[in-house]
C-alpha positions as CSV (number, residue, x, y, z in Angstrom):
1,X,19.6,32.1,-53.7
2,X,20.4,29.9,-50.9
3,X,17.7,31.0,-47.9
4,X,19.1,30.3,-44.4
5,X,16.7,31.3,-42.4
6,X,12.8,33.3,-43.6
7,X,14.4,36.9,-43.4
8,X,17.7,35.7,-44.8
9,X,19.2,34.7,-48.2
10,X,22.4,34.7,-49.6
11,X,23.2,35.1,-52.9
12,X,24.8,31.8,-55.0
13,X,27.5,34.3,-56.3
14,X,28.9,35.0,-52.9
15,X,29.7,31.9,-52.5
16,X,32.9,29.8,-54.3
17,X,34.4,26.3,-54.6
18,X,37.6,25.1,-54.7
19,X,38.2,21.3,-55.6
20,X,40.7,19.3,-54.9
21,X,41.5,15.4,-54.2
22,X,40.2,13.6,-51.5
23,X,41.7,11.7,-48.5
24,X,41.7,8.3,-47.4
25,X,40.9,5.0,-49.5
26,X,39.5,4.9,-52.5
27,X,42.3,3.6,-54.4
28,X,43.1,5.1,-58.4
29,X,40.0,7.2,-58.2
30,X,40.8,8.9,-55.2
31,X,44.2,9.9,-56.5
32,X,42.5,10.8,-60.3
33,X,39.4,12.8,-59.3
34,X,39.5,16.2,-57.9
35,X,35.9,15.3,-56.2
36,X,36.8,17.0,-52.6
37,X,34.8,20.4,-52.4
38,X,35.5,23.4,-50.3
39,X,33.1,25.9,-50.2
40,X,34.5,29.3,-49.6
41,X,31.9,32.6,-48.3
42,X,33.6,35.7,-47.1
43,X,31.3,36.8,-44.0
44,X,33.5,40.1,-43.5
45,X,32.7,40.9,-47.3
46,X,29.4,39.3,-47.3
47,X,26.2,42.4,-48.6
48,X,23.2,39.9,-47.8
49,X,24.1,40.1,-43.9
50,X,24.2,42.8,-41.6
51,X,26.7,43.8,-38.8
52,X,24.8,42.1,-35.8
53,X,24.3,38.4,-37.7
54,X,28.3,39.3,-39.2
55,X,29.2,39.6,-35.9
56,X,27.4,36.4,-34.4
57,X,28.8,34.1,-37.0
58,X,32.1,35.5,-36.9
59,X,31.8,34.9,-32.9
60,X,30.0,31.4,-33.1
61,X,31.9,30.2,-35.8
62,X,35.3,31.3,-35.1
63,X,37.1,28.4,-35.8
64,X,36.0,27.7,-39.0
65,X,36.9,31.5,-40.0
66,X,40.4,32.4,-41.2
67,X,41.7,35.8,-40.4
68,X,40.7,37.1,-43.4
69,X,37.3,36.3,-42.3
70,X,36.3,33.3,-45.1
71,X,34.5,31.1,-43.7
72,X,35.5,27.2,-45.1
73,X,33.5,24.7,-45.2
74,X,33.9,21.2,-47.1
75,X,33.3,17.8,-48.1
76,X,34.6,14.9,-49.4
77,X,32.2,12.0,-47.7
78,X,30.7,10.9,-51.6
79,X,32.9,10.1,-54.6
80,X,31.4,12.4,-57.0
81,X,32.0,16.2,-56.6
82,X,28.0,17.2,-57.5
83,X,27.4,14.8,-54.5
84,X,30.3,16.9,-52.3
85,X,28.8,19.9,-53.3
86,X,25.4,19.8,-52.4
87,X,26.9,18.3,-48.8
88,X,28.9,21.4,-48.7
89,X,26.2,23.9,-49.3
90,X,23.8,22.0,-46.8
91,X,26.7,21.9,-44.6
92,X,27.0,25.7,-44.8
93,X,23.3,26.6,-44.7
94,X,22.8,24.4,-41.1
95,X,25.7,26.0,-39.4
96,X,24.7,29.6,-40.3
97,X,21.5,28.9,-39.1
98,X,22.8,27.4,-36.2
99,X,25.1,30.5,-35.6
100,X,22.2,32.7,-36.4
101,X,19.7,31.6,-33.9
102,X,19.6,34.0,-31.0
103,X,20.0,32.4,-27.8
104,X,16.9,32.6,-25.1
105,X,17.3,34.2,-22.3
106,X,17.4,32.1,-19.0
107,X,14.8,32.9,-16.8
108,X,16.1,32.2,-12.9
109,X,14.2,29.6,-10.9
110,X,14.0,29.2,-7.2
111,X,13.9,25.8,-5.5
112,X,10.4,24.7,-4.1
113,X,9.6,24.5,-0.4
114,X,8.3,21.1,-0.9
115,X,11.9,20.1,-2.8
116,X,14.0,21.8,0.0
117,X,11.7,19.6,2.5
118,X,11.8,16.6,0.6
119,X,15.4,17.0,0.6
120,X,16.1,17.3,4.4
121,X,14.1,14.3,4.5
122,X,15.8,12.1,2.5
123,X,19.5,13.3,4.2
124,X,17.7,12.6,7.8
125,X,16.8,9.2,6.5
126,X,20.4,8.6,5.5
127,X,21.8,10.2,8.2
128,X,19.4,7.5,10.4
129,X,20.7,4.2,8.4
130,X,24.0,5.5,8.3
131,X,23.9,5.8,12.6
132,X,22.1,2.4,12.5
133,X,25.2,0.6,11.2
134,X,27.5,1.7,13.7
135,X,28.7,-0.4,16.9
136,X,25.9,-1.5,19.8
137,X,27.0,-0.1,23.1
């Protein structure tokens, strides 16, 4: 069970991996070595979540989401593919609960009197050096 947030956990069989070879340098072992890991949850699919926190990561994380609504995510930062998958599934578990948090409300605030005052002040004052510069007459 991977938990996500207190309330929810999703099961380890929901999710897969896919391996594959890694980018960038690394020379023979990077071409050798499937140690690249994608890890691959279907949220549409998905029987641990319910239609509101579906719908929130589906919204929030959109572009990680193909249109068969799998959500990808993967790594290939360490050379061993344990090391990738652990990344992976930390990865995953921070941006669902990222996706899962529900926004606060804003609450409106008014500008003080003594700000709106304070203000006015400081535009007299530049107003006032501003006037000082110009020509004597």
């Amino acid at each position: 069970m991977l938990r996500i947030t207190p309330s929810i956990s999703i099961q380890k069989r929901e999710i897969q991996f896919v391996y594959g070879t890694s980018s960038g340098p690394g020379g023979q072992h990077v071409n050798k070595v499937a140690t690249k890991a994608t890890l691959r949850f279907s949220v549409v699919d998905s029987p641990s979540l319910n239609s509101v926190q579906r719908t929130r990561i589906l919204k929030k994380l959109s572009t990680r989401i193909n249109k068969d609504g799998v959500l990808r995510v993967s790594s290939s930062k360490y050379r061993s593919q344990r090391a990738n998958r652990e990344a992976a599934i930390n990865r995953f578990c921070t941006l669902l609960f990222v996706a899962l948090k529900t926004p606060k409300k804003r609450k409106k605030t008014t500008v003080s009197r003594a700000q709106k005052r304070k203000r006015l002040e400081n535009k007299k004052k530049r107003g006032e050096t501003k006037r000082l510069r110009g020509k004597v007459q």
